[in-house]
PANUFI-408656 format. One record per residue (C-alpha): residue in three letters; x, y, z. Coordinates in steps of 0.05 Angstrom, whole numbers, plus 32768, in hexadecimal, padded with zeros to 4 digits. Last residue first. Example, Ala and Ser with C-alpha at 12.3 -4.5 7.8 and 13.67 -1.06 7.14 Angstrom:
<nodes>
SER81117FEB808F ALA80F67FA6809C 
</nodes>
This chain:
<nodes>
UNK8D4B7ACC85CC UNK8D417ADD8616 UNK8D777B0C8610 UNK8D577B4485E2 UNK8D377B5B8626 UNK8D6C7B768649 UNK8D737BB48621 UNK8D2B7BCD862E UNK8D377BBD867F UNK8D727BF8867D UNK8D377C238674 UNK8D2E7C508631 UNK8D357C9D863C UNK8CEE7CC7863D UNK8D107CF78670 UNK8CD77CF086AB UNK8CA57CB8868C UNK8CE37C908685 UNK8CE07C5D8651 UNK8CDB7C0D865A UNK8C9C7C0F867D UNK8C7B7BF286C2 UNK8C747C4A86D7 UNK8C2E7C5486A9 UNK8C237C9E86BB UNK8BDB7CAF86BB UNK8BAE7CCB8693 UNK8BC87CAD8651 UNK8BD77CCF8610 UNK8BEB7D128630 UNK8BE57D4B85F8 UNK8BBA7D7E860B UNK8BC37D8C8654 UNK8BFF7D59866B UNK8C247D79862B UNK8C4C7D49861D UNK8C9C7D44861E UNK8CA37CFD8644 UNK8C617CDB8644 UNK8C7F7C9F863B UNK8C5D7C558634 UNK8C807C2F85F7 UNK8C8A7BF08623 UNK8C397BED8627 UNK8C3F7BA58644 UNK8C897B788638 UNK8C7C7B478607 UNK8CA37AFA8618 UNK8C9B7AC385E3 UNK8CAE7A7C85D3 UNK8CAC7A5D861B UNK8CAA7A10860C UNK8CF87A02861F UNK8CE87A1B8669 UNK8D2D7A378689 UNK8D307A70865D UNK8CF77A8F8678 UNK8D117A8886C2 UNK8D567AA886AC UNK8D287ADB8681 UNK8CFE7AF286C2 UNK8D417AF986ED UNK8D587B2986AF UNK8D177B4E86B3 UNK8D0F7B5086FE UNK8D567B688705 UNK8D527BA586CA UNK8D0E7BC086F5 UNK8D387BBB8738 UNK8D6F7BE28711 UNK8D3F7C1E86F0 UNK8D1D7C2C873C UNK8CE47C0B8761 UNK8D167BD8877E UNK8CEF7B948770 UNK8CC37B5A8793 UNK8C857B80876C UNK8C627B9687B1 UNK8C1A7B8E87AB UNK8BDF7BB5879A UNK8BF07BCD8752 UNK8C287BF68739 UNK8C567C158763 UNK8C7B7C4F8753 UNK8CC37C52872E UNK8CE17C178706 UNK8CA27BEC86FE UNK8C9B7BA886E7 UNK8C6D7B8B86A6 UNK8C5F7B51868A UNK8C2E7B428658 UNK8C357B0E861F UNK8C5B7ADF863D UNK8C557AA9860C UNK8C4E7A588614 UNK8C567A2485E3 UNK8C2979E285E3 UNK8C46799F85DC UNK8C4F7995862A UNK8C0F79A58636 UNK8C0B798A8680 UNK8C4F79858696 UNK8C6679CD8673 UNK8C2179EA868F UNK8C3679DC86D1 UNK8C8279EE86CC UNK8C6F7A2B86AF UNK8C477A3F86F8 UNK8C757A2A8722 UNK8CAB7A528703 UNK8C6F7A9186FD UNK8C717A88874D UNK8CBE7A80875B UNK8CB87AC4872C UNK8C8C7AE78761 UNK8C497AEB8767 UNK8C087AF98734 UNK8BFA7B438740 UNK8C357B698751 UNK8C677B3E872E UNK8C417B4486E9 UNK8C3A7B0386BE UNK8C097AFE8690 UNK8C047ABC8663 UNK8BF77AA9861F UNK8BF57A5C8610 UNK8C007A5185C7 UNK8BE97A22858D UNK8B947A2E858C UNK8B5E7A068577 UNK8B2379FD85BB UNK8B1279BB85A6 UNK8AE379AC85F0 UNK8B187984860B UNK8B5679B985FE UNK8B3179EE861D UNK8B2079CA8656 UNK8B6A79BB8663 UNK8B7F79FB8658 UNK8B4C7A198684 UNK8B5C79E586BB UNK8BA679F386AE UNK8B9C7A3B86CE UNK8B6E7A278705 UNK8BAD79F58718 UNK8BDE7A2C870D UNK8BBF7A5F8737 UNK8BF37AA0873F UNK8BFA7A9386F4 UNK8BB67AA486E8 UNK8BB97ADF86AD UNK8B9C7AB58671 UNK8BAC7AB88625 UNK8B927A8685F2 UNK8BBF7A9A85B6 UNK8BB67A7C856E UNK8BF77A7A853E UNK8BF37A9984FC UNK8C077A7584C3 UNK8BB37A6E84A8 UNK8BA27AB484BC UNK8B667ABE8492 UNK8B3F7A6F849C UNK8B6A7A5E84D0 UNK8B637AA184F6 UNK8B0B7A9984E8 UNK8B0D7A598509 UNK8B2F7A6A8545 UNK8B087AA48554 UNK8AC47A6D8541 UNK8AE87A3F8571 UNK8AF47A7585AC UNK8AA67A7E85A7 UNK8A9E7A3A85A9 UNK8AC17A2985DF UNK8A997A678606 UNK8A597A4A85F7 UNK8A6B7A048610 UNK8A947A25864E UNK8A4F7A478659 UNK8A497A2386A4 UNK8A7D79EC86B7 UNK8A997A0186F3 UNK8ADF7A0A86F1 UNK8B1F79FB8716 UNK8B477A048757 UNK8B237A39876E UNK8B017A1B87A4 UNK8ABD7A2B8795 UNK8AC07A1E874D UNK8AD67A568718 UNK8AB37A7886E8 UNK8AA27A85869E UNK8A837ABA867D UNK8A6D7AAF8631 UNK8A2E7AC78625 UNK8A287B148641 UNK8A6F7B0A8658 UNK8A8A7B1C861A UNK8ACE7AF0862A UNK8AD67AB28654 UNK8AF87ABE86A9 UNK8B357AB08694 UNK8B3B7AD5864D UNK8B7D7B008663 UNK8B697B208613 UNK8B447B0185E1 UNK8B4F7AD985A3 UNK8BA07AE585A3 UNK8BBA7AE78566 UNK8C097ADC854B UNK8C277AE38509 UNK8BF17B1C84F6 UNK8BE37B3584A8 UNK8BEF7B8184B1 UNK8BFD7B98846C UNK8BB27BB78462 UNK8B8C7B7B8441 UNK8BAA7B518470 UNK8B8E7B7A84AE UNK8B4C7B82848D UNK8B497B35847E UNK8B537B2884C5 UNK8B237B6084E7 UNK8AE97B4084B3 UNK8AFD7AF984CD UNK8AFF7B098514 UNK8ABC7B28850D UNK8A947AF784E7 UNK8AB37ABA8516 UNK8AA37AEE855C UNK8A5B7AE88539 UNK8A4C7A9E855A UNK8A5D7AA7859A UNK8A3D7AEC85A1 UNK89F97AD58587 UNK89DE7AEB8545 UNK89B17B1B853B UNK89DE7B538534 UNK89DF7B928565 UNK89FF7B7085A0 UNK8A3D7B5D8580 UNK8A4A7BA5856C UNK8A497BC585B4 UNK8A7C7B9A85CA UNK8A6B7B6685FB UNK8A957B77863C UNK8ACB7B4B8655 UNK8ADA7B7A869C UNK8B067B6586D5 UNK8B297B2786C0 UNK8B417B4F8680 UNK8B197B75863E UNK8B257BC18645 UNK8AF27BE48615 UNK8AC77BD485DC UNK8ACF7B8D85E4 UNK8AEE7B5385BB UNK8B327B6885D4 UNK8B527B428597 UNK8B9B7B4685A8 UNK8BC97B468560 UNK8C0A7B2C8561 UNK8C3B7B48852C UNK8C817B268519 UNK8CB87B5F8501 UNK8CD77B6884C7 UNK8CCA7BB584CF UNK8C977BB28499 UNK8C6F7B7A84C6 UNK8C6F7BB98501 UNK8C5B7BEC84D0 UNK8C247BC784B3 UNK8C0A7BB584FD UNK8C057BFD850F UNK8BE57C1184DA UNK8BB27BDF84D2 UNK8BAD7BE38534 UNK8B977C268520 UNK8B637C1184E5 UNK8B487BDB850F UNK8B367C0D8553 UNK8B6D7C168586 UNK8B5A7C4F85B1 UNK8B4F7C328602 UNK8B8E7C47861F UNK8B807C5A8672 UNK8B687C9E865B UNK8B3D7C7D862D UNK8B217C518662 UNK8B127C8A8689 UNK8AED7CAC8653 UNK8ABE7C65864B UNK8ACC7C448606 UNK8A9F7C4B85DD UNK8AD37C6585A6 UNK8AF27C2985B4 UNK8AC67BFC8581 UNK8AE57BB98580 UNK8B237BC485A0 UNK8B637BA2858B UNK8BA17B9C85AB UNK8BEB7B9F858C UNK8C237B75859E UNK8C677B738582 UNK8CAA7B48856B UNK8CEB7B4C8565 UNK8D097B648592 UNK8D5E7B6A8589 UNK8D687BAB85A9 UNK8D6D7BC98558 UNK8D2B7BB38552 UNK8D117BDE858D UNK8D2C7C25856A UNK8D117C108522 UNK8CD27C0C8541 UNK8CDB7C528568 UNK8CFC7C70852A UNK8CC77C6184FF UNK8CDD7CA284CE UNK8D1D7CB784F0 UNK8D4E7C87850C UNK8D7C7CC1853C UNK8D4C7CFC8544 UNK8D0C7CD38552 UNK8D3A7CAB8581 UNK8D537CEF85AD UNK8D927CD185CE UNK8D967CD78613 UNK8DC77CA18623 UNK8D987C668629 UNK8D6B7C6D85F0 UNK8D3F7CAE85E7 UNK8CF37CB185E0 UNK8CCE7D0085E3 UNK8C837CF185D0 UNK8C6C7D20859F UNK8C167D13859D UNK8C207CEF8567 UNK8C5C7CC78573 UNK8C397CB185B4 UNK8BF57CA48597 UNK8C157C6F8574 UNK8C3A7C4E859E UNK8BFE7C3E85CA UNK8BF17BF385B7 UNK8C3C7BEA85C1 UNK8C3C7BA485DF UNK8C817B8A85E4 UNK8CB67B6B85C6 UNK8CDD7B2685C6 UNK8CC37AE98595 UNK8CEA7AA5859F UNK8D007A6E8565 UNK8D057A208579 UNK8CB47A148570 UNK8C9079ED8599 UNK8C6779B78582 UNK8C2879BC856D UNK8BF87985856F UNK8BCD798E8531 UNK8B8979978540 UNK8B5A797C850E UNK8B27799D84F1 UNK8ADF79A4850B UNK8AA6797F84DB UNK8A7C79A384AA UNK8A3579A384AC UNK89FC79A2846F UNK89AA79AD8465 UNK8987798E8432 UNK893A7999842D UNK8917795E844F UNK8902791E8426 UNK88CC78F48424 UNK88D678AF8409 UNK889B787E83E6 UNK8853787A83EC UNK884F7842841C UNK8879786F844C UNK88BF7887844C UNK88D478B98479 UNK891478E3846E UNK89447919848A UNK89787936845F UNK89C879458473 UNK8A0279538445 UNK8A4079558460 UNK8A73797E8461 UNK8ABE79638471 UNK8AF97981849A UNK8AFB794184C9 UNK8ADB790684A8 UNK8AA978E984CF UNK8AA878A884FE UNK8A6078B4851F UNK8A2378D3850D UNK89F678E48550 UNK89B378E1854F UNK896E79098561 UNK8924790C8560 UNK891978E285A0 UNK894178AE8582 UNK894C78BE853A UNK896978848505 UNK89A7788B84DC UNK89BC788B8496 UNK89EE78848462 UNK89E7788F8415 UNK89AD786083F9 UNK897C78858423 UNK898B78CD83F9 UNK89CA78FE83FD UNK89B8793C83D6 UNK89FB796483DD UNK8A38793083DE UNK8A55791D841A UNK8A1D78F3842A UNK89DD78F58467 UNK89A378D4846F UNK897878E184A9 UNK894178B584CB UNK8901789084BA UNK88E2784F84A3 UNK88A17836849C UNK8875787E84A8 UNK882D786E84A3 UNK881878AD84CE UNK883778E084D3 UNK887B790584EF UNK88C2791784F3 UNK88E979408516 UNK893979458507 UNK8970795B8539 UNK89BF79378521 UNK89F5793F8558 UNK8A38793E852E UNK8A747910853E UNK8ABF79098515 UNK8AE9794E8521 UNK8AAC796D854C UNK8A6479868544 UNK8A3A7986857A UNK8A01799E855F UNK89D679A78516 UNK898C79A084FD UNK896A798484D0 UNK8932799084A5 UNK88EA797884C7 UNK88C97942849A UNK8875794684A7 UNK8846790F8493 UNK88057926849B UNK87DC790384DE UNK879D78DD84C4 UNK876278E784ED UNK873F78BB8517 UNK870A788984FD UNK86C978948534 UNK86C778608568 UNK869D781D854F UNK864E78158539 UNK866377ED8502 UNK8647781D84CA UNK8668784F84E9 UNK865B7879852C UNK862078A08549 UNK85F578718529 UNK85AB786C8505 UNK8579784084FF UNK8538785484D1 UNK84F9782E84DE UNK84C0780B84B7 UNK8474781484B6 
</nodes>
């Protein structure tokens, strides 16, 4: 008789061996990348690993003998870059067996700001987004004395008309798809698609004249009312942040292409409040006298990848942030300032200025001042302003006779406080070209209602004694 032993367990009785884990080397990933820093995401895992982290090399299969760095809770930070550079990035784990690599994945660092300083020469013009529907559609324009200007310069008469009063440059927006525009928005001005704003702009540069382009980014009106997504952005599978780079450099390389290269480019228009508020919507704290800090990341880097795609196109063009809170100069500086500190690249400081809505001129003096002491290498534009000679615009009194002399005194006390602040390089005056002078209300009206803040008559389509004044803020 003998008997048979058995065990649950090993030979020794013990716990059950437990089961190897498979070495696994996760590829990469990318954040926070800036002029000299990059945020570096990598999981890796198994069993037996000795030594593990990324390597990374500015040439494209970096291996452990290039530079490395360890993970801490999967990630690290790489330090002292090059600005401008790509690297090359792999993740690794070496065991008994040798090195594991992961597939190669690559970054490139921000560029470098360089400070601007401000320039000596100044633009003077306007925005004439609408010009061209007037000439279509017959507008009557006259200077001064009642001279018909289609009859006197002939073909481009109106741009050959403002040269002549010493401006010298213009403003054109940009629409992404207008045609969805709503019906009232159309009335309003809502038509400039890309291959308006080609023509438009080719005839400006062929006049000798500087161009600045106003990316709406939205189908529609794009101010501190309404900073809608356009309809385009939200059919790609990319997010909004990230595809204004794809967009701004298609629009670019059209516009070169066609004779319209820009000298000056806003990327977005009276952009306090963010842009394409489905993402990148920004807001102020309770009292007004800042920000709070929600989406300002997404919205930085949406401005970035504009920014980025006008460097790369656009390279002598000169980068607008434009804003419309010069009744609150310290809000206004916070969004300056914030820009600035999250690598926002841009050379000019856009502002609107109209009477009626932001104050009076001590108010816009104040308001210079502040930005002069704070970004003192910076240069500053007016590139909306606006007063009216007949009906009132808006829901406050513009400090101005409603008649042709009160409009002529707010533009030449406007240029004395201009002129008084070295780092203003640029004044527009807003849809200058209105005049609905010799239309047919019925069938040939380009807007729905009279626009009475511009510098021709509505009534006898002659230019306003403010149109003359402007040529002295040069």
């Amino acid at each position: 008789m003998f008997m048979i032993i058995t065990s649950c367990g090993g030979d020794d009785g013990g716990d059950p061996t437990p089961p190897s884990t498979p070495l696994s080397v996760g590829t990469p990933t990318f954040s926070n990348i800036s002029t000299t820093s990059a945020t570096v995401t990598a999981i890796i895992t198994g069993d037996g690993i000795l030594k593990s982290g990324i390597c990374y090399a500015t040439t494209a299969t970096p291996t452990i003998e290039a530079q490395t760095a360890t993970l801490s809770a999967n990630q690290t930070t790489l330090t002292g870059l090059t600005a401008s550079t790509t690297y090359y990035v792999r993740s690794f784990a070496t065991t008994k067996n040798g090195t594991t690599y992961s597939s190669v994945q690559s970054f490139t660092t921000e560029a470098v700001t360089p400070t601007p300083t401000p320039s000596t020469s100044k633009m003077v013009g306007g925005d004439i987004s609408l010009l061209t529907k007037y000439e279509t559609n017959e507008a009557v324009y006259a200077d001064k004395d009642g001279n018909n200007l289609k009859q006197k310069y002939g073909d481009n008469y109106m741009l050959k008309f403002f040269k002549e009063q010493g401006l010298n440059s213009m403003r054109v927006r940009l629409f992404v798809d207008p045609s969805r525009a709503s019906a009232e928005a159309k009335g309003q001005g809502v038509y400039q698609d890309l291959d308006y704003v080609k023509a438009l702009g080719k005839r400006i540069k062929d006049m000798g004249m500087t161009f600045m382009l106003d990316f709406h980014y939205s189908d529609t009106w794009a101010d501190p009312s309404h900073q809608a997504t356009p309809y385009l952005f939200t059919t790609v599978n990319t997010p909004v942040w990230e595809y204004i780079y794809t967009y701004t450099k298609e629009v670019l390389q059209a516009l070169v292409a066609a004779g319209a290269t820009p000298d000056f480019i806003q990327t977005g228009n009276e952009i306090t409040w963010g842009m394409m508020w489905d993402g990148c919507k920004v807001n102020a704290n309770s009292s007004w006298t800042g920000y709070q800090d929600t989406n300002w990341d997404v919205f930085s880097t949406a401005l970035k990848n504009a920014s980025r795609a006008c460097r790369e196109v656009c390279p002598q063009a000169k980068i607008i942030l434009h804003t419309e809170q010069v009744g609150n100069p310290t809000l206004m500086s916070d969004f300056y300032q914030r820009a600035g500190s999250n690598g926002v690249d841009y050379d000019i400081i856009g502002l609107s200025y109209y009477p009626y809505y932001h104050g009076n001129l001590t108010q816009l003096n104040t308001a210079l001042t502040t930005l002069e002491s704070k970004f003192a290498n910076r240069e500053i534009m007016i590139v909306e302003t606006g007063c009216s000679y007949h009906y009132k615009v808006g829901d406050n009194d513009q400090g101005y006779p409603l008649t042709e002399a009160g409009q002529r005194q707010f533009t030449t006390a406007l240029i004395a406080i201009l002129k008084q602040h070295n780092n203003v390089k640029g004044l527009y005056w807003w849809m200058m070209e209105a005049n609905e002078y010799g239309l047919d209300w019925n069938t040939k009206r380009v807007t729905d209602n009279w626009y009475n803040a511009s510098l021709f008559d509505n009534e006898t389509g002659k230019a306003q004694a403010a149109l003359y004044e402007l040529q002295n803020f040069k």
